[in-house]
Residue, then its C-alpha position, 0 to 999 in steps of 0.5 A: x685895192x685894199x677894200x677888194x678883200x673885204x668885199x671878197x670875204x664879206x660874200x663868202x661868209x653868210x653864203x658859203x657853198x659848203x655850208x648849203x652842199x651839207x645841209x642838202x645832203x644831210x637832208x637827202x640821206x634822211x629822206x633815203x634812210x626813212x625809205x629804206x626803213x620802210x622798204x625793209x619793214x614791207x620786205x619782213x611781210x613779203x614772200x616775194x621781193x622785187x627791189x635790189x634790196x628785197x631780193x638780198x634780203x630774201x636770200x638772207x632769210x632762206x639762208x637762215x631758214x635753211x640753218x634752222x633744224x626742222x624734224x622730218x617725221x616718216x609716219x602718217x597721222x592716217x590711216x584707212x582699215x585699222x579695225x581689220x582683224x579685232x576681235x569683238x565679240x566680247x566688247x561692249x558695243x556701245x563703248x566700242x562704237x563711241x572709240x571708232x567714231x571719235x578716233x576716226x582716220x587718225x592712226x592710233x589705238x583706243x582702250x576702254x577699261x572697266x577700273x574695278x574689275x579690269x575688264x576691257x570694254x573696248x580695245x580699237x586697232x588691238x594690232x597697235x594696242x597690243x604691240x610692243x609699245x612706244x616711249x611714254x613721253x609724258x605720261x610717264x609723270x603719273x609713276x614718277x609723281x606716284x614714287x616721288x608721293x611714295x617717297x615723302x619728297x614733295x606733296x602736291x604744294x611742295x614747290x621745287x626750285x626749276x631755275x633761277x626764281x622759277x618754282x612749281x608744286x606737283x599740281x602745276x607741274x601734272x597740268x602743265x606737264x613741266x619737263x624740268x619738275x619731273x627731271x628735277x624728281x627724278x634726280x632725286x629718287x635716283x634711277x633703282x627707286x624710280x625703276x622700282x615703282x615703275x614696276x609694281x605699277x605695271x611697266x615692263x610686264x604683261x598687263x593683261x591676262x591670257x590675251x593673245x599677241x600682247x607684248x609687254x615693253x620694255x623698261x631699261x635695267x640702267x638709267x640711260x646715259x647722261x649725255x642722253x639725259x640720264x634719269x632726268x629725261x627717263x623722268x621727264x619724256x619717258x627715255x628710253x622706255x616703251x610702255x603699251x597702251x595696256x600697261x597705261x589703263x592698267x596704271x590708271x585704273x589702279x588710280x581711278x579705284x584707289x590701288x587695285x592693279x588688276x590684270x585686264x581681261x579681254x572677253x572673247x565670246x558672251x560666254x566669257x563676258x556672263x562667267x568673268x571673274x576680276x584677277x587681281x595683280x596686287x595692292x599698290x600703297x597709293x590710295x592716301x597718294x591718289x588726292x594729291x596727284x587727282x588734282x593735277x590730273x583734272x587740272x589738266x583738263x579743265x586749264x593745262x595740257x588737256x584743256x582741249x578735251x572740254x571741247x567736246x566734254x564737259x559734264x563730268x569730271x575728267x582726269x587725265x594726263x596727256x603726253x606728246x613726243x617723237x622717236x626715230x621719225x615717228x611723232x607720238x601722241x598720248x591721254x590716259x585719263x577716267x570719268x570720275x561720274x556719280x554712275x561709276x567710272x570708266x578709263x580711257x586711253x588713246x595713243x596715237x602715232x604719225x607726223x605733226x598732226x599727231x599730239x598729246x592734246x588732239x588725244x585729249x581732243x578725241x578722248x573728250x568725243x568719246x566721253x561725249x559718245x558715251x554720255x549722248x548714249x547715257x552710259x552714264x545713266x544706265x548701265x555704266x559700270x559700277x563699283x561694288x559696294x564695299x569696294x573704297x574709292x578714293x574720290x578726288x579733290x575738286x581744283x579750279x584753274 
């Protein structure tokens, strides 16, 4: 009797039933965790779920797919019929063909102009072209970057704090289109210095001179409010403001001859192309500032936000700056720029309005099929238009990405 428990403890101790249960059980949820990792790890990249497990998993990312905000845009990126009704018998033919061809189906409007003269070579869709406008987005940065210049406040390597380590000269900011440099700006100017620039360089007034159905836009009396933005966004994505094609080329061809604003003709008859006569609007103080902001213009074609020009282009220098935006449904996309060619220059500006297909850099994109048209047309060899001779053209600086 007194050896039975020894016995009975003896065989209890190295073959306990609870020690063997925990390592079978430690074992088998190992096993259901590594196949549980994996059947989630296929479910990220299945549409379809089959598996209990899957289906909850499903619903978990619709639920929070549903929560996301996606904007809805009214508009189409297309359209059929859009030269109907344009009066062309003053245009230049090549010129105007090279726009229709690059443009295509796209919902938007094309608006060559002859810089040192102020001659429209080609206006494609001139319902849109000449209508009310549409916010600027960021091509508005070519007033600002021209005021801030104007004001003293930075020079194109003046680098402004944007937040936390982050700083940016104005170069990088034209190319890359950085919204908080502008915004940053705009602040500093304040909304009367801002408004004022905008003004001598053409928004918020007729561009052209006696052309029928043209509208001039509209730029606000006060900064917006500051729930909205205030200065900052009118700086940054044009808030608040509606600028028209028109006003566009003319800005930059005061910036392609060197700060000439010059009213833009639209010849009607070939009596009116073989008697015209250049109207100046006035003289902008911007022809020390145009190598400052030049550099970040070509920048944007050759590494930033215009990049996509130099698809289709690449002889000769382009400068440019491209906007993208939307408003009330409607997505808006925008590339003013000018060929900087030994032959002469010509200002280019396309705008374009619809849905998602619609964006600053596809404008770049056609733009540079333009300038292709033209080039494969020799435009650029013969008879291009020239700058006359004792007409100072500020040439810009070369940059590299």
């Amino acid at each position: 009797m007194c050896l039975a428990p020894a016995m009975w403890a003896a065989h209890v101790n190295p073959h306990s039933p609870n020690s063997g249960k925990s390592k079978s059980t430690k074992v088998n949820e190992t096993q259901r965790t590594k196949r549980r990792m994996r059947h989630l790890a296929r479910s990220r990249s299945t549409t379809v779920h089959t598996s209990g497990h899957g289906t909850k998993f499903a619903r978990a990312s619709a639920s929070t797919s549903r929560r996301r905000y996606h904007e809805r845009f009214f508009m189409s990126s297309f359209a059929e019929g859009i030269t109907g009704g344009d009066v062309i018998e003053g245009e230049d033919p090549v010129v105007r063909q090279a726009a229709i061809d690059a443009l295509g189906n796209m919902n938007g409007t094309v608006v060559a102009i002859q810089p040192t003269s102020g001659r429209v070579l080609a206006m494609v869709n001139q319902k849109l072209a000449l209508s009310s406008g549409a916010q600027p987005c960021s091509t508005i940065k070519l007033s600002v970057a021209l005021a801030a210049l104007n004001e003293g406040l930075v020079s194109k390597e003046t680098e402004v704090a944007l937040g936390g380590r982050s700083r940016m000269n104005l170069t990088q900011a034209l190319a890359r289109s950085n919204n908080a440099y502008f915004e940053a700006l705009g602040r500093k100017l304040g909304f009367e210095k801002v408004a004022y620039y905008a003004h001598q360089y053409g928004l918020g007034e007729l561009a052209g001179y006696d052309i029928a159905g043209e509208q001039s836009g509209t730029y606000p009396d006060e900064a917006i409010p500051q729930k909205l933005g205030g200065v900052g966004k009118m700086c940054s994505y044009g808030e608040g403001i509606s600028m028209t094609p028109l006003q566009l080329a003319a800005m930059v061809s005061a910036i392609a001859n060197g700060g000439t604003l010059y009213y833009l003709q639209h010849p009607s008859t070939p009596e009116e192309i073989t008697n015209f006569q250049p109207r100046i609007k006035r003289q902008l103080d911007i022809a020390s500032l145009i190598p400052e902001i030049s550099v970040g213009m070509a920048g944007a074609v050759q590494y930033g936000t215009a990049r996509r020009l130099g698809l289709n282009f690449s002889e000769e220098e382009i400068l440019g700056k491209t906007g993208t935006c939307s408003h009330a449904g409607t997505r808006y996309g925008w590339f003013a720029s000018y060929a900087n060619t030994s032959s002469g220059r010509i200002v280019v500006v396309v705008f374009l309005q619809g849905g998602r297909p619609t964006f600053g850099p596809r404008a770049a994109e056609i733009a540079g099929l333009i300038y292709r048209n033209l080039y494969d047309h020799n435009f650029f060899i013969a008879g291009a238009p020239r700058p006359p001779a004792d007409t100072a053209v500020a040439r810009p600086a070369s940059t590299t990405p």
